[in-house]
C-alpha positions in Angstrom: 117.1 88.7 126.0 113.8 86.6 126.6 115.0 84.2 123.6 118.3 84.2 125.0 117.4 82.7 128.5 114.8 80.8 127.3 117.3 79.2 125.1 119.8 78.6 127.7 117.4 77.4 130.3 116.2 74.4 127.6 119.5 73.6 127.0 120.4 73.2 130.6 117.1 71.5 131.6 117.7 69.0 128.7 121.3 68.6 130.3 119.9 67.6 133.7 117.5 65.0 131.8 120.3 63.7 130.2 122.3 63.2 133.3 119.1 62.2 135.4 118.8 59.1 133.0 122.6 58.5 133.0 122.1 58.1 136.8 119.0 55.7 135.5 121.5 53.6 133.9 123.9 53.1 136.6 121.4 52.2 139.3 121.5 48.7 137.1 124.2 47.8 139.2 122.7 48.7 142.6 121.2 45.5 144.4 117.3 45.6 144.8 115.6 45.7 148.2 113.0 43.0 148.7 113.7 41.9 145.0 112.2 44.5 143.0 112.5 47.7 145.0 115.4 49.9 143.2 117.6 52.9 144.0 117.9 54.9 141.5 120.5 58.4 142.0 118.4 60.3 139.1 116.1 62.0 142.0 119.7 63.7 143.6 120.0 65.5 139.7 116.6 66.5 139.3 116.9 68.0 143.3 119.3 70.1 142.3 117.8 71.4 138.9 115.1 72.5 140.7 117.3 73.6 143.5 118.4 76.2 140.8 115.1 76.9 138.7 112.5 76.0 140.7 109.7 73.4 141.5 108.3 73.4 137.9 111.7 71.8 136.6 111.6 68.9 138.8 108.4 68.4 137.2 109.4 68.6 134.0 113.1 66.6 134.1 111.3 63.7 136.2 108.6 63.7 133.6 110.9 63.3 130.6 113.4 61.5 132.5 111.1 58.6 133.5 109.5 58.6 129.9 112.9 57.9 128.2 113.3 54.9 131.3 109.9 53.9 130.0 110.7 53.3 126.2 114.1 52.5 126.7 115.5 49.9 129.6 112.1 49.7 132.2 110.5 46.8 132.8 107.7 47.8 134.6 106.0 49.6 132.1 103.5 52.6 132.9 102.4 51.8 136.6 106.4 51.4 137.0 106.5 55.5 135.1 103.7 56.6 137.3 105.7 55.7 140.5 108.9 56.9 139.3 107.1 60.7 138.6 105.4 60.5 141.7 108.6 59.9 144.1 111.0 62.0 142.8 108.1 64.9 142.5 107.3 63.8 146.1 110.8 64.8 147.4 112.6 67.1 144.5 109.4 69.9 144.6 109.2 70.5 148.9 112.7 70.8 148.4 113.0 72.9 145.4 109.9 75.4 147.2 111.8 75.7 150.2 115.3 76.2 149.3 114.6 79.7 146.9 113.4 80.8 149.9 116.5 80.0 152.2 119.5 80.3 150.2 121.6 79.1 153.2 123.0 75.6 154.4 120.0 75.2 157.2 117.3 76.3 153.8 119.4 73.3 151.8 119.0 70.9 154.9 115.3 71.5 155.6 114.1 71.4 152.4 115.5 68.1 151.4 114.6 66.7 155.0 110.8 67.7 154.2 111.5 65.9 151.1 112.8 62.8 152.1 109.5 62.7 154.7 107.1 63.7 152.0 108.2 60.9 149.7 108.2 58.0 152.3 104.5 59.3 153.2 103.7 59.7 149.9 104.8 56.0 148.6 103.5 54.3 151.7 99.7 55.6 150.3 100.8 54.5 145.9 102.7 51.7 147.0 99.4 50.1 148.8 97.2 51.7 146.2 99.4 50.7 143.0 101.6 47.7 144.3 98.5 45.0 144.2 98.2 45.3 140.3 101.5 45.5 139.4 102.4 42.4 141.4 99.7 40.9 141.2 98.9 40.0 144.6 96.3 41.0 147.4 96.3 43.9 149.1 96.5 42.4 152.3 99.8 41.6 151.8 101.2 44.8 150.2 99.6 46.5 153.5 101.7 44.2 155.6 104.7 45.5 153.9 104.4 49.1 154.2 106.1 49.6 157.4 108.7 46.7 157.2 109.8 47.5 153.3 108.3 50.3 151.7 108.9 52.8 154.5 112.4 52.1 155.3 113.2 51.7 151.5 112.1 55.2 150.9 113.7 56.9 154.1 116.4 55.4 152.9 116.5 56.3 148.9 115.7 60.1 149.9 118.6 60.3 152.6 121.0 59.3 150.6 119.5 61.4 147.7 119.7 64.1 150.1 123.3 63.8 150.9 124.0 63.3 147.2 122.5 66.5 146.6 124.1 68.4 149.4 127.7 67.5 148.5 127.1 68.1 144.7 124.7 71.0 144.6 127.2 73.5 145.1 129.9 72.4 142.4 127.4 71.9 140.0 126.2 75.3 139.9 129.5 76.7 140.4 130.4 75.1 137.2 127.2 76.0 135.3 127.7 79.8 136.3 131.1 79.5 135.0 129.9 78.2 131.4 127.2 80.9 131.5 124.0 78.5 131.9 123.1 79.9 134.7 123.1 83.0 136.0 125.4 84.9 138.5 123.4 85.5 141.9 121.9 89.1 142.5 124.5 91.4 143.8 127.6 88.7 143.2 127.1 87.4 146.1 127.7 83.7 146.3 126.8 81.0 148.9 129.2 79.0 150.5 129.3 75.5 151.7 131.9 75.0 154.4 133.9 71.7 155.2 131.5 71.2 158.6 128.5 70.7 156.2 131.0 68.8 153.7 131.4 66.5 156.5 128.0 66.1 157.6 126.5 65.6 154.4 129.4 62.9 153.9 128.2 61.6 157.6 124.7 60.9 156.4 125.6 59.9 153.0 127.6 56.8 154.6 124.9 56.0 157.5 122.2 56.1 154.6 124.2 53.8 152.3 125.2 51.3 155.6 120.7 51.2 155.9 120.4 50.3 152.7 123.3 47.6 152.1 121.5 46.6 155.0 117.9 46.1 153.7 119.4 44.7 150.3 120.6 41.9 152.3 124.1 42.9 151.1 125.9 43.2 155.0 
């Protein structure tokens, strides 16, 4: 029985890497903020993996995830790896701790709120610790972006993350329990995400993307 679920759990973590770096791909497309700041989706997939497994997942699929970016189509090397592990552990892990423990809408909703916060705190502090080498320019002037790019950038990215998350969380793992990857709640008994909270995560989804269009210069 161990093997068995040990099996299937690999198979469906290396499933969600596979789709995190599919979501990689397609952020080619997305216009940069400030020239060289980049939304990538990839964070809303590893959410939800750990949404379903737990913390140590998110860890693991953003690990592998931003290794394959790194030997495959990224261009800023390791210090642009070590910021990619950092912000989607930053806001997939509070998330991924707090949800288990609120299986409900408002459990969804708070964890992936304290995420989004935890992120944009957390990449103020690397961007202004890591940005000066990997731009090459002084501190001074990283510092005098924080609040004017890198903050609203990373509110941003982790809202509509968040929203991505909240509208596909549930059909994902509908679907996975139906192919037998994962496993049928205790007892049957199934969550269910109504239309309201359909409608609110599509709310924040379009006042998130209307931001960032916004700070891309694109509107």
């Amino acid at each position: 029985m161990k093997n068995k679920i040990s099996t299937r759990y690999l198979a469906t973590t290396a499933m969600f890497v596979v789709i995190a770096y599919l979501a990689v791909l397609t952020a080619r497309w997305i216009p940069n903020v400030a020239g060289f700041l980049s939304y990538e989706p990839k964070d809303a997939v590893i959410v939800i993996a750990g949404f379903i497994f737990g913390p140590l997942t998110c860890v693991i699929v953003s690990i592998l995830t931003s290794l394959i970016e790194l030997l495959s189509v990224s261009g800023t090397g390791l210090y642009g790896f070590l910021m990619n592990v950092v912000s989607t552990c930053a806001f997939a892990v509070p998330a991924a701790w707090i949800y288990p423990k609120n299986r409900t809408q408002k459990g969804a909703m708070m964890g992936l709120g304290l995420g989004v916060v935890t992120m944009a705190a957390c990449m103020v502090l690397w961007n202004y610790i890591i940005t000066p080498f990997y731009m090459g320019v002084p501190r001074e002037q990283v510092a005098g972006m924080l609040a004017s790019v890198f903050l609203p950038f990373n509110l941003v990215k982790g809202g509509i993350n968040a929203a991505l998350a909240m509208l596909l969380y549930k059909p994902v793992v509908t679907a996975l329990r139906k192919s037998g990857l994962v496993e049928q709640p205790a007892g049957g008994k199934k969550g269910r995400f109504s239309p309201g909270f359909t409608l609110f995560a599509l709310a924040v989804l379009a006042t998130f993307v209307l931001w960032f269009l916004v700070l891309a210069g694109a509107l």
